[in-house]
C-alpha positions as CSV (number, residue, x, y, z in Angstrom):
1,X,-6.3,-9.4,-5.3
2,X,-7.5,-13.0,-4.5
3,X,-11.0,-11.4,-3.9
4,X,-11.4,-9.4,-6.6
5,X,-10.3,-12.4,-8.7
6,X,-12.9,-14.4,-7.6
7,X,-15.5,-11.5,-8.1
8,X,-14.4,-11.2,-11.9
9,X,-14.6,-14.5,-12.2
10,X,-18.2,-14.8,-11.0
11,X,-19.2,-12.0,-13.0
12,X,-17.9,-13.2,-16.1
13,X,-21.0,-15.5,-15.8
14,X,-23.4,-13.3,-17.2
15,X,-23.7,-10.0,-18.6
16,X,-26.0,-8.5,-16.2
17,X,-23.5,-9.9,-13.4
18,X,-21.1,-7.8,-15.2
19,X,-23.2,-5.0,-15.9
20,X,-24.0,-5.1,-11.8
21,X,-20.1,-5.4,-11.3
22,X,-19.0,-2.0,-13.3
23,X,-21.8,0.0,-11.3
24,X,-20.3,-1.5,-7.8
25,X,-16.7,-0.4,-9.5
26,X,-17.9,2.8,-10.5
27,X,-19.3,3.4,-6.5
28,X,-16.5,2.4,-5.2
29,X,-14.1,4.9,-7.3
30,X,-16.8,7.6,-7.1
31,X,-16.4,7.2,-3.2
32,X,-12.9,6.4,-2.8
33,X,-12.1,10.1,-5.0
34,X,-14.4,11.8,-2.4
35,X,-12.2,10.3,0.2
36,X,-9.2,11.3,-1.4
37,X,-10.6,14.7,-2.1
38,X,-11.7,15.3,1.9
39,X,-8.4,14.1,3.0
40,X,-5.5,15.7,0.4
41,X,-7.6,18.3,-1.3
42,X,-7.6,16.6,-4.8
43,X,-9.3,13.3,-6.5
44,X,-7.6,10.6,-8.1
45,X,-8.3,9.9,-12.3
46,X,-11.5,7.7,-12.8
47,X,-10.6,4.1,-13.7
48,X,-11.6,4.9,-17.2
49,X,-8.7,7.6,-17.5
50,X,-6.0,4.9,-16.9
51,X,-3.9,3.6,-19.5
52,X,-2.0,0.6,-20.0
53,X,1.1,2.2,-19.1
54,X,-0.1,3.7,-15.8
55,X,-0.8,0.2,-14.8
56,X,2.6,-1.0,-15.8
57,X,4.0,1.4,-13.9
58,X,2.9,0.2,-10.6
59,X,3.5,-3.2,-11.7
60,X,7.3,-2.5,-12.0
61,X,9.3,-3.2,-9.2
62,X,11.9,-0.3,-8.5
63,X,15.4,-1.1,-9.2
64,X,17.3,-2.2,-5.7
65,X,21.3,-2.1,-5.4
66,X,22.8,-5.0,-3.8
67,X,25.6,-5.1,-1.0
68,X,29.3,-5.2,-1.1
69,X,31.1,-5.3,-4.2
70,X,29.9,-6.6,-7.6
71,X,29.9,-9.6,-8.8
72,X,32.8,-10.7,-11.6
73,X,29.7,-12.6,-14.2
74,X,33.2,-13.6,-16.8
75,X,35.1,-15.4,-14.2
């Protein structure tokens, strides 16, 4: 995350930076779905098909129970 940071934020310099940045993205996720494809036997959705709530969804951490017996929160 730290590097890709950085990248965005050097790439936000100019719009041909940018421009040069969505082609490398769009590289990368053309040859990370040809991974996936030679190794499961299906590709993943293209950046562009995410939504907003796709990416929430990873960003949610999954509910965890804790140990021993609950806790009394009125006393």
């Amino acid at each position: 995350m730290f590097r890709s940071h950085n990248i965005c934020n050097f790439s936000s310099e100019s719009e041909e930076l940018t421009r040069i940045l969505h082609r490398a993205f769009d590289n990368v996720m053309a040859e990370m779905q040809e991974y996936q494809a030679r190794s499961k036997g299906k590709s993943l959705l293209s950046h562009e098909e995410v939504t907003l709530s796709d990416v929430n969804d990873l960003q949610i951490p999954p509910h965890v129970r804790t140990r021993g017996w609950p806790k009394n929160r009125l006393g």
